[in-house]
C-alpha positions in Angstrom: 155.6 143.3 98.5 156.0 145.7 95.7 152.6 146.9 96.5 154.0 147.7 99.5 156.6 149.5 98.6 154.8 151.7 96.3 152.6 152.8 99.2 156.0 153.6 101.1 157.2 155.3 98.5 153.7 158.0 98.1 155.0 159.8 101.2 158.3 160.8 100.4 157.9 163.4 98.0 155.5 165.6 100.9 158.0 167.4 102.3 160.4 168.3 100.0 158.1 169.6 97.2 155.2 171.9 96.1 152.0 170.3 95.7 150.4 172.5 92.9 147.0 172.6 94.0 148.8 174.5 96.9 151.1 176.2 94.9 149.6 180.2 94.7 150.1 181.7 91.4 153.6 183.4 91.6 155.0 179.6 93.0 153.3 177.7 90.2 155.7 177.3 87.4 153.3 177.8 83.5 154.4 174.3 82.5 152.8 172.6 79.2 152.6 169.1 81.0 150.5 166.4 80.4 150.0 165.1 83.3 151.2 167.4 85.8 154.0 166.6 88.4 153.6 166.0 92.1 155.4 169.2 92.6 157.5 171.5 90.5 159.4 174.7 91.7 160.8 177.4 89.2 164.4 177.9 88.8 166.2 181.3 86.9 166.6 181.2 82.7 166.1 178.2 80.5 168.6 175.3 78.9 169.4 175.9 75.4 168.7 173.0 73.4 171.1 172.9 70.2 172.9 170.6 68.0 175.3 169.8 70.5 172.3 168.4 72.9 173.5 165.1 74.6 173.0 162.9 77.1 174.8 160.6 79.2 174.1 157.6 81.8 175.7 157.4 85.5 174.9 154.4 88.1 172.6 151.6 86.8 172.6 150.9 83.1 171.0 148.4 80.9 170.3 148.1 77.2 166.2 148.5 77.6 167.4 152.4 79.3 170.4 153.4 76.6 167.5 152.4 74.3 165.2 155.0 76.1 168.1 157.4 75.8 168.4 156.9 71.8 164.4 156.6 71.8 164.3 160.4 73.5 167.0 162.1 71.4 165.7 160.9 67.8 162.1 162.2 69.2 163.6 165.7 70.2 165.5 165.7 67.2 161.8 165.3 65.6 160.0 167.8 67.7 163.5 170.4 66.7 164.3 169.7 63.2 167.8 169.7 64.9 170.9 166.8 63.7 171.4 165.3 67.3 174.3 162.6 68.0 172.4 159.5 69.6 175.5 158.0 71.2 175.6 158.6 74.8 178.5 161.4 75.9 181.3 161.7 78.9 179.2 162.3 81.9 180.9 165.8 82.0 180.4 166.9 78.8 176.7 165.8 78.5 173.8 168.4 78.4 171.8 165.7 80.7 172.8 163.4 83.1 170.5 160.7 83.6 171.2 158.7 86.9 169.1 155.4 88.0 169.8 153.5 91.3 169.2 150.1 90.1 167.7 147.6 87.5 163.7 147.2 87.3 161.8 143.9 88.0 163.0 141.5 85.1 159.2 141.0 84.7 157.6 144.3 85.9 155.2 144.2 88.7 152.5 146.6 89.9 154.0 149.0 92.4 157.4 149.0 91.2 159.0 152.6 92.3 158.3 154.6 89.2 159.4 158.2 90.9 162.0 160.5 89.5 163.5 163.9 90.1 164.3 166.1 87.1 166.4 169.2 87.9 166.9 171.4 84.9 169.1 174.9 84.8 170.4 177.3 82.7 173.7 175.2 82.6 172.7 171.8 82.1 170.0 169.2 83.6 169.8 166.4 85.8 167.7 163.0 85.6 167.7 160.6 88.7 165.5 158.0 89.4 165.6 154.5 92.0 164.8 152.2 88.8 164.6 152.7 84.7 160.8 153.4 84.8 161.1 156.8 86.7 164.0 157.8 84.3 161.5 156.9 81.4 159.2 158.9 82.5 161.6 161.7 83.6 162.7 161.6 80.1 158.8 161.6 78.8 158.9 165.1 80.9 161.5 166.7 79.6 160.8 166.2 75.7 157.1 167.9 77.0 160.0 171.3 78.2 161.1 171.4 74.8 159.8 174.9 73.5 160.6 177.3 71.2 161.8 180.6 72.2 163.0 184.2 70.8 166.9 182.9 70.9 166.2 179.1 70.0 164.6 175.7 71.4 165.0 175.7 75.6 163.1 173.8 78.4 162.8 176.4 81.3 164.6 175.9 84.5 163.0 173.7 87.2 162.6 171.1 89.5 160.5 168.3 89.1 160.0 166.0 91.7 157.3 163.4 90.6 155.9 159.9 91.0 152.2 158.6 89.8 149.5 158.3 92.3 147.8 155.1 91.4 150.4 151.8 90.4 148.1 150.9 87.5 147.4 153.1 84.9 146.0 151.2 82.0 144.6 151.5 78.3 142.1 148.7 76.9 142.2 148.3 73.2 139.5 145.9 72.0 141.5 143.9 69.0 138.7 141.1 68.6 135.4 143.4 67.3 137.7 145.2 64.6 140.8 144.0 64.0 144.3 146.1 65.0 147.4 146.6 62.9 150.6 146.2 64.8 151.6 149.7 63.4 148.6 151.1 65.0 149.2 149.4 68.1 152.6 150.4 68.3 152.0 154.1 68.0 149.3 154.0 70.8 151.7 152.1 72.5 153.8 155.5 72.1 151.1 157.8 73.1 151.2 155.9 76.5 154.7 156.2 77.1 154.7 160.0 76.5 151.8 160.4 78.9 153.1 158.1 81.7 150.4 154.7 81.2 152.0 151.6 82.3 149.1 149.0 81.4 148.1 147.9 77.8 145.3 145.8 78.4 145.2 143.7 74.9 141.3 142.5 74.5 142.3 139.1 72.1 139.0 137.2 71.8 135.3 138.1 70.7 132.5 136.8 69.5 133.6 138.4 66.3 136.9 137.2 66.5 140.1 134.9 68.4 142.9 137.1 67.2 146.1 135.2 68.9 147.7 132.1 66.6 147.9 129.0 69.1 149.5 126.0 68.4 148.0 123.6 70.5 144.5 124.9 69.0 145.0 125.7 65.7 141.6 126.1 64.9 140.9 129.0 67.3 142.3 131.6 64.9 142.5 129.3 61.4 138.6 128.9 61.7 137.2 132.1 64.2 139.3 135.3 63.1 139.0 135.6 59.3 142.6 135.3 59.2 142.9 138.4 60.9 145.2 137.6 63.9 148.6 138.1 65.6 151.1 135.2 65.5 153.2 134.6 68.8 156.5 136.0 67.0 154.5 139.0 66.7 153.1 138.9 70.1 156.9 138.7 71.7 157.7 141.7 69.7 154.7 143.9 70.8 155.4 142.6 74.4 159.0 144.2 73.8 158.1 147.1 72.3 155.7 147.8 75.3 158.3 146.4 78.0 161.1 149.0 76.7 158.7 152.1 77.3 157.8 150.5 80.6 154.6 149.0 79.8 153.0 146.1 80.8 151.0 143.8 78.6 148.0 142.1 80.0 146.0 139.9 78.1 142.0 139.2 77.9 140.2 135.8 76.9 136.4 136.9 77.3 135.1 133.2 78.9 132.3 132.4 79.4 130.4 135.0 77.0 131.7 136.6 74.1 132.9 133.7 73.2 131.3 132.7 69.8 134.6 132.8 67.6 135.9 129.9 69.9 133.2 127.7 69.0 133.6 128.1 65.2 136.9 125.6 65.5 135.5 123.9 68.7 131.5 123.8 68.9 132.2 121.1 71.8 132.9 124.1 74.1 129.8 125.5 73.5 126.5 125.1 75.7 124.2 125.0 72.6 123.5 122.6 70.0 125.2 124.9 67.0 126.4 125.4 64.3 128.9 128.8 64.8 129.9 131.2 63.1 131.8 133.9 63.7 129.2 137.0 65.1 128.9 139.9 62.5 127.0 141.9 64.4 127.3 144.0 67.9 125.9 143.1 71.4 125.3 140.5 73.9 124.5 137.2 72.7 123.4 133.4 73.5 126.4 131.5 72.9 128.6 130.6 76.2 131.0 128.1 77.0 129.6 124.9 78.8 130.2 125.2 82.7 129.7 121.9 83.8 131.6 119.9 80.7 134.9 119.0 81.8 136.3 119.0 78.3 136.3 122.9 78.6 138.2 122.7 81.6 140.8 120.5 80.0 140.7 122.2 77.1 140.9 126.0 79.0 143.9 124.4 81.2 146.0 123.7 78.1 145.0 126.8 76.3 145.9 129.2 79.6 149.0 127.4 79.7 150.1 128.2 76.6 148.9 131.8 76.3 150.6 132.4 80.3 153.9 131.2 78.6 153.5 133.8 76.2 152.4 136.8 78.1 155.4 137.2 80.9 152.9 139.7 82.6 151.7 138.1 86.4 148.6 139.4 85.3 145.8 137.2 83.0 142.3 138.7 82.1 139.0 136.1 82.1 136.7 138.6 80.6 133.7 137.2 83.0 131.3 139.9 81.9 127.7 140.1 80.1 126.5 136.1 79.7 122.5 136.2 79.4 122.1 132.3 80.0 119.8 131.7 77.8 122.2 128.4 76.3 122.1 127.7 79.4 118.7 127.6 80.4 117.9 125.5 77.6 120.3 122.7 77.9 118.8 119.8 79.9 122.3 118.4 81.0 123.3 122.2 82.6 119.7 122.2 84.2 120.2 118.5 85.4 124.4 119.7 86.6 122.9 122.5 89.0 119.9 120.6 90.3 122.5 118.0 92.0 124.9 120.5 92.7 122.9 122.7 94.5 123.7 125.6 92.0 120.3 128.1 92.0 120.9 130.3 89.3 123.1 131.1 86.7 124.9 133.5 88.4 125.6 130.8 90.4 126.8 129.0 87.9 128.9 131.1 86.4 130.4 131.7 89.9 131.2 128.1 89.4 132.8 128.7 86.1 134.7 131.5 87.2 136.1 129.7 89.9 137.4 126.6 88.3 138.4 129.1 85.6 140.8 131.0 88.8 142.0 128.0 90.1 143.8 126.8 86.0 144.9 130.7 85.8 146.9 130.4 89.2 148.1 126.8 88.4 150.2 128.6 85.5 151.5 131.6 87.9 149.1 134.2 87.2 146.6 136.0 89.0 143.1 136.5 87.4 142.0 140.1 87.0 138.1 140.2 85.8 135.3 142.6 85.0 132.5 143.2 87.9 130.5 139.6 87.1 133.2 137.4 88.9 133.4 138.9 92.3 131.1 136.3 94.0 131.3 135.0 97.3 134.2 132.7 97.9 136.2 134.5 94.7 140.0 134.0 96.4 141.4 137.5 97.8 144.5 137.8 94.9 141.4 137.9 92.0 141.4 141.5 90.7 138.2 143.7 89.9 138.1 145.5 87.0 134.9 147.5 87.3 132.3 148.7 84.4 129.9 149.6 86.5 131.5 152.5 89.3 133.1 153.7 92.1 130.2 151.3 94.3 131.3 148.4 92.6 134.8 149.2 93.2 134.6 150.1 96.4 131.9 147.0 97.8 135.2 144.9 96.4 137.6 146.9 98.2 135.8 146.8 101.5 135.6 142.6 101.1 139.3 142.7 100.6 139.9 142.7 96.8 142.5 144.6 95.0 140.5 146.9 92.1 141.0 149.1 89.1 138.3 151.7 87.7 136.6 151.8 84.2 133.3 153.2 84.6 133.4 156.9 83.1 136.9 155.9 81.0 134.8 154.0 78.4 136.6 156.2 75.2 133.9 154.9 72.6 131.4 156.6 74.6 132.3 159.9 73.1 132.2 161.5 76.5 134.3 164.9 76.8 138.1 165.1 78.1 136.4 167.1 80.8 133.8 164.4 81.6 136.3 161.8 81.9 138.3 164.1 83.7 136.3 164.4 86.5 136.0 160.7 87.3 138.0 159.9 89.6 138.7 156.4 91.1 138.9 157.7 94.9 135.4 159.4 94.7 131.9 158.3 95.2 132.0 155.1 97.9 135.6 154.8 97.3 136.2 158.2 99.1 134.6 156.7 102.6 136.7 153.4 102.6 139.3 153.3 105.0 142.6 153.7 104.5 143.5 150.1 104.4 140.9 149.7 101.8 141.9 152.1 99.6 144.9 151.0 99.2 143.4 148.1 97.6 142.4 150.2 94.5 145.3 150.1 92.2 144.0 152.8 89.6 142.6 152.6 86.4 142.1 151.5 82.6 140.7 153.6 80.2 138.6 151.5 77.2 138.5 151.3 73.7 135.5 149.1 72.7 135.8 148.4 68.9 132.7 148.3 66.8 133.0 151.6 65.8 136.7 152.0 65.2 139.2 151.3 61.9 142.9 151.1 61.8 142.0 154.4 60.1 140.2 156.7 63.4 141.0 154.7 65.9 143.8 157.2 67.3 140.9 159.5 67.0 138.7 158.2 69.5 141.0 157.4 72.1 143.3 160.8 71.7 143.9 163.1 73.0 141.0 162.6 75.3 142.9 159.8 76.4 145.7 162.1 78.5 143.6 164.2 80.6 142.4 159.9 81.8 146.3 159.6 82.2 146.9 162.6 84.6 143.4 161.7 86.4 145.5 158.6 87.2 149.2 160.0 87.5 148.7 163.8 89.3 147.1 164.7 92.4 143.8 163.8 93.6 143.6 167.9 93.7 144.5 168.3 90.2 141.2 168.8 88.6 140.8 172.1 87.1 139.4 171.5 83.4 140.3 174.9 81.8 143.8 174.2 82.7 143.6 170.6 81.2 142.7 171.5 78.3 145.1 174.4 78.0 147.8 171.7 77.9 145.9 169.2 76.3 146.0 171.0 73.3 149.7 171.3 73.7 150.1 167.8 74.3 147.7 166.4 71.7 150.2 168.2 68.9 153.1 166.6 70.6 151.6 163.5 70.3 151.5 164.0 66.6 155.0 163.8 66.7 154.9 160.1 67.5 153.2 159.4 64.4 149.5 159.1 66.0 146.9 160.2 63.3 144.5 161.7 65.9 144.3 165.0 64.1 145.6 164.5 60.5 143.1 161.5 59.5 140.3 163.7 59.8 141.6 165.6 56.9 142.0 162.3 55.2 138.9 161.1 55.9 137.2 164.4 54.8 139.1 164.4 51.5 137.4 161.1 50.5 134.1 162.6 51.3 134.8 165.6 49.5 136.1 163.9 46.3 137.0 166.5 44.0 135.9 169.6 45.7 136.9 173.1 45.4 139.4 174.9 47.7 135.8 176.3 48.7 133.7 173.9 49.4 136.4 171.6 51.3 136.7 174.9 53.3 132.8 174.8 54.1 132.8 171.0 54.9 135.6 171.7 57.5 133.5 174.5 58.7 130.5 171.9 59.4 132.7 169.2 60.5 134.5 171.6 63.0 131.3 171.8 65.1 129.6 168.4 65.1 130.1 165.5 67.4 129.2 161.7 66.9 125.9 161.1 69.1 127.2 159.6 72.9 126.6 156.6 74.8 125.1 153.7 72.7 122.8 155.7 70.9 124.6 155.1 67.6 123.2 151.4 67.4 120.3 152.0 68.2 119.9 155.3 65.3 121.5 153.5 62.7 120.1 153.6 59.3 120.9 150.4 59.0 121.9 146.8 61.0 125.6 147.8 61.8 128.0 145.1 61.3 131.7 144.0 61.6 131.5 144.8 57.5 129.8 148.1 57.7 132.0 150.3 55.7 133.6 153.5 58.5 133.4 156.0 55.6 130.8 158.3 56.8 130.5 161.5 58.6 130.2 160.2 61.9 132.9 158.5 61.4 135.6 161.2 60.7 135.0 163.8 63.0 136.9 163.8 66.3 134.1 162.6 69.8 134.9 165.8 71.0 134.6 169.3 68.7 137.8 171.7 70.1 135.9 174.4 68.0 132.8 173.7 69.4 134.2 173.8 72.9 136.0 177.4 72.3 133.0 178.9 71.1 131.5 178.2 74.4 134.1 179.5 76.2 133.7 182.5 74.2 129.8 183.4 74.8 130.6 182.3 78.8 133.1 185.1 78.6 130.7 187.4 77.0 128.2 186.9 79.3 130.3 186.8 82.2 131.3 190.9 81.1 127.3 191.6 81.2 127.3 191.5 77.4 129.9 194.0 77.3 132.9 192.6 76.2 133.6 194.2 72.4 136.3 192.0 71.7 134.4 188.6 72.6 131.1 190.1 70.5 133.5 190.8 67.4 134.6 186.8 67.6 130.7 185.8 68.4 129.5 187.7 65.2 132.3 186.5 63.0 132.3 182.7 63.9 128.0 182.8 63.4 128.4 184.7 60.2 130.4 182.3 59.1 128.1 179.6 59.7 124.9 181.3 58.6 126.5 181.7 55.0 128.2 178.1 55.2 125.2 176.2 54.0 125.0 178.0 50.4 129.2 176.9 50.2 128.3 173.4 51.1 125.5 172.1 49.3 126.9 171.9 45.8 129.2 169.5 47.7 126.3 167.9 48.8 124.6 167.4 45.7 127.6 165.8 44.0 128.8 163.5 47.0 126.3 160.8 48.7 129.0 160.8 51.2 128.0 164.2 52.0 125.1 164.5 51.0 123.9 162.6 54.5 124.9 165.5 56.5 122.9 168.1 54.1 120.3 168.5 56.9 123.2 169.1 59.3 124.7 171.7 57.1 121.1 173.4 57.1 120.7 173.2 60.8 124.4 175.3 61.9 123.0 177.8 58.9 120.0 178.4 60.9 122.0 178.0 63.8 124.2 181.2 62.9 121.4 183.3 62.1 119.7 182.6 65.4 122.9 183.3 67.5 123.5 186.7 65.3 119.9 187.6 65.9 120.5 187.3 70.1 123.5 189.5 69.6 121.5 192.0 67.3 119.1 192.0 70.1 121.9 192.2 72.4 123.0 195.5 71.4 119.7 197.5 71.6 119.8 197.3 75.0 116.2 196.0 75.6 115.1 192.8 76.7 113.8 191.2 73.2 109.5 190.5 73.5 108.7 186.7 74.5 107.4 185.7 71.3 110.7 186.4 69.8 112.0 184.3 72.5 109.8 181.6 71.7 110.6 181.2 67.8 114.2 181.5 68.5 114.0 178.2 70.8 111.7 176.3 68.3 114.6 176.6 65.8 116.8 175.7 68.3 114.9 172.7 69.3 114.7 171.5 66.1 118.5 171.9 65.2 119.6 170.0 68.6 117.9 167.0 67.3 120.8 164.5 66.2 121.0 163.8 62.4 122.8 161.9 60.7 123.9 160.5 64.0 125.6 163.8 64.7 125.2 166.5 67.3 125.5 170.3 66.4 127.6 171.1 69.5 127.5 175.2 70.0 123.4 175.0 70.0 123.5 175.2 73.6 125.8 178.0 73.7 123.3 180.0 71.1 120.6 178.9 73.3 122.5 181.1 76.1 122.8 184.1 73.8 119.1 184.2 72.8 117.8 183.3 76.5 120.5 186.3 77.6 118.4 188.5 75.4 115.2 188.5 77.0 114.1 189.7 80.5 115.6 189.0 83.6 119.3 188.7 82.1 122.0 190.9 83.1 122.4 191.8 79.4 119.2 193.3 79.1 119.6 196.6 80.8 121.3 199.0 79.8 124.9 199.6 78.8 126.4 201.3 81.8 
């Protein structure tokens, strides 16, 4: 039903509002939003925003919104530097007027309206929404207004009329592989309220680790986390915390795979003979719960019942993904179990598994969401797919009537770019031939945050603020899609986000001051420099290029693990030498900023490697240092040859690429990110290029 009525509710806002892909350039208001509204209109002036700022609540009120209202005036007060009153004001003497219809789902449910219209003028603003989420979010928007201007702090005049695309717009964080603070938590947990996610998806047990305290098992977290877990107190509170910025919290238990830290404490789970312990390295092992022992079940019905008690949310997460079988294969009672039922394969038999597993989840009121390996043929229709492996997947479950959300190309610890992620979109691929029936039956998305290569200390880093332009992919219009504009306001954002105590940006510097020890004002300088333009390498090639067996212990105090997955710098100078070649070569202002930023990182190398000499830490990127060196003289010759105006002889050509060649090799499992941009400037130099002729 309140699927239903979210799918009711994505047609109202058609006539009444701009649609900014349709919007031409004098209707589309400049707004620094992350994500961008349904449809916005400009209005005349701005709104002051001074000390006397205040807000006040009309219609539906509750404790969780007044909260909201106290939450959004101490962040303004943040973002200002102004001295704001938090207690609400008179309706007519308030600055806003925030307005909701009625109360929220006591236990909120996928679909529930999460619209809102935000009406701001030069005389005061307006917040109305049908339920507290869409005034959450309204208020989410309007603390994004806040600017800075020649007479003071204003949001400009206009009117918002918004609501999300997709009902489920999610963020994994993988607690088992490293384990999460509950301050770190809490802050992402922030970061997702200011950019509209209404999912945390809490990934509690590993084969490194059963993070959640249970009382009827004790031994799941005394004898398989290390003592690193949450207790249920704790769990309530994060629940809260996440419920008041209208989150939801769905829990994972990996079963039947990645499942080692369960069998520490109970080894009569397992399929194997044993004995566990708790998995210090990464990747798919043998260990796997016994399908066919009906001790698990027992066990698994009293352990689901205590952990659906816990988590209110209607959804529970099985895991269901990545068992090899190999336990399996060898046990003679599992072999003799599928012989007399029939069971060919261990697909099969985890089919089995998966749905006896179901059938426990919906005797405690939930519904089973789980990755691509459980849908199997007679899977019941309410199980929900969360797919790792793409719009095909997604949209093959779609079409045989089960409800789906998309993580293929949201996988954060991939170290894709914002733009990369950005142009995933759950609709496309299969998905954009299904019916219309069927695509209804694809709820959104869930950005992931796998964990063997994050700390309490980076992990902000690696899932902002990359992570936003995933939350406008599932908030905005299908039609809103154009990168340059993402990351205009994805810088904005991403500083805005600092403001919520996120460490994305500022435990770089941290990070860089250990490596740096006691170095100059200098030689920090030329270590920022470096660092600027070099990304970790992508995919899961850092496993497999690592200098050494990585484990849950490996200390996360290199290189590669203080610099951001995606290089802003790196990006810009790109952007720079497309617009110098886009002129014909004959832009002077973009060949001034070409020259000056490869200068600067010709001459870097002689800054740095004191630094290196002194610092093992730094020491491992020496070669690195040595690479954007040549890198800067390479890019300076192509502009040198550039200038004379004659297309530069091919052996030239041919030297310039062996360096280039050599310098695009990863080291140090890092990538030197402008070396295909250089690679334009000295292929740009030779025959056949627009800049070789002439200056006109």
């Amino acid at each position: 039903m309140a699927q239903n009525a979210w799918l009711r509710s994505a047609g109202i806002l058609v006539s009444c509002v701009l649609i900014y892909p349709a919007m031409t350039t004098a209707q589309q208001p400049t707004l620094n939003l992350m994500p961008l509204p349904a449809g916005a209109q400009s209005g005349t002036g701005s709104l002051g925003v001074d000390s006397s700022f205040s807000v006040a609540f009309t219609g539906h009120t509750e404790p969780r919104l007044e909260r909201a209202g106290e939450r959004f005036l101490r962040q303004l007060a943040r973002q200002t530097g102004l001295p704001l009153t938090l207690k609400p004001a008179k309706t007519g003497k308030a600055t806003l007027v925030i307005q909701a219809d009625h109360a929220s789902k006591e236990i909120q449910e996928v679909g529930e309206d999460e619209s809102y219209v935000l009406e701001v003028t030069a005389t005061g603003a307006k917040l109305t929404a049908p339920t507290p989420l869409g005034a959450m979010h309204g208020l989410q928007t309007f603390l994004q207004l806040v600017d800075v201007s020649p007479g003071g702090f204003a949001a400009p005049a206009v009117t918002i009329h918004d609501q999300p695309r997709f009902p489920w717009r999610g963020l994994m964080i993988d607690s088992a592989r490293h384990f999460i603070p509950f301050d770190v938590l809490r802050r992402n947990i922030d970061g997702m309220e200011a950019v509209k996610m209404n999912v945390f998806h809490w990934h509690l047990s590993e084969n490194q680790g059963f993070r959640v305290e249970s009382k009827k098992f004790p031994k799941l977290h005394e004898l398989g986390s290390d003592n690193l877990y949450y207790t249920q107190d704790e769990i309530r509170d994060l629940i809260a915390y996440a419920r008041d910025r209208g989150i939801r919290v769905v829990p994972e238990f990996d079963m039947p795979g990645h499942s080692t830290a369960w069998f520490v404490g109970h080894p009569e789970l397992a399929s194997g003979k044993g004995p566990y312990e708790i998995e210090r390295r990464w990747g798919i092992f043998d260990p796997a719960m016994d399908p066919t022992s009906e001790k698990v079940y027992k066990f698994l019905d009293d352990l689901i019942g205590e952990m659906a008690r816990l988590f209110p949310d209607h959804y529970f997460h099985i895991g269901g993904d990545e068992v090899n079988g190999k336990e399996w294969d060898a046990n003679p009672k599992i072999q003799a179990f599928m012989k007399a039922h029939g069971i060919k394969n261990n697909e099969a038999l985890q089919a089995y598994f998966s749905g006896r597993v179901q059938k426990l989840v919906t005797k405690h009121g939930k519904t089973v969401v789980g990755w691509d390996e459980v849908l199997v043929p007679g899977v019941p229709k309410d199980i929900v797919i969360q797919s790792w492996r793409g719009q095909a997947s997604l949209a093959q479950a779609a079409k045989q009537g089960y409800r789906g959300i998309l993580s293929n190309g949201y996988y954060l610890d991939l170290g894709w770019s914002a733009a990369r992620h950005y142009a995933v979109d759950p609709m496309s691929g299969d998905a954009a031939n299904l019916s219309a029936e069927e695509k209804q039956r694809i709820l959104g998305g869930e950005s992931c945050m796998w964990a063997e290569y994050v700390s309490p200390e980076n992990v902000d880093s690696r899932i902002w603020p990359r992570n936003a332009a995933i939350a406008e992919r599932l908030w905005s219009p299908q039609e809103v899609r154009d990168p340059a504009s993402m990351y205009a306001r994805l810088d904005f954002v991403s500083a805005r986000l600092e403001w919520l105590g996120l460490t994305h940006r500022t435990a770089w510097r941290h990070m860089l001051q250990r490596l740096a020890g006691s170095a100059s004002t200098e030689e920090f300088a030329g270590l920022r420099t470096l660092t600027d333009v070099i990304e970790p390498v992508k995919d899961y090639t850092r496993e497999r290029t690592a200098p050494a067996v990585p484990t849950s212990g490996t200390p996360m105090n290199r290189v590669v693990d203080a610099v951001p997955l995606e290089s802003d710098a790196g990006r810009r100078f790109n952007e720079l030498v497309e617009q110098f070649l886009a002129a014909a070569c004959h832009d002077p202002a973009a060949e001034a900023g070409l020259r000056a930023q490869l200068t600067t990182w010709r001459d870097n190398d002689a800054i740095l490697q004191p630094l290196a000499q002194r610092s093992f830490l730094v020491k491992e990127v020496a070669a690195n240092s040595q690479d954007l060196s040549a890198l800067g003289a390479a890019g300076l010759a192509a502009l040198d040859a550039i200038a004379k105006g004659q297309p530069a002889p091919d052996s030239w050509k041919t030297q310039q690429l062996a360096i280039l060649e050599q310098v695009k090799k990863p080291k140090a499992q890092l990538l030197l990110i402008p070396a295909p941009a250089v690679q334009k400037l000295i292929e740009a130099a030779t025959a056949g290029s627009a800049c070789s002729t002439a200056k006109p």
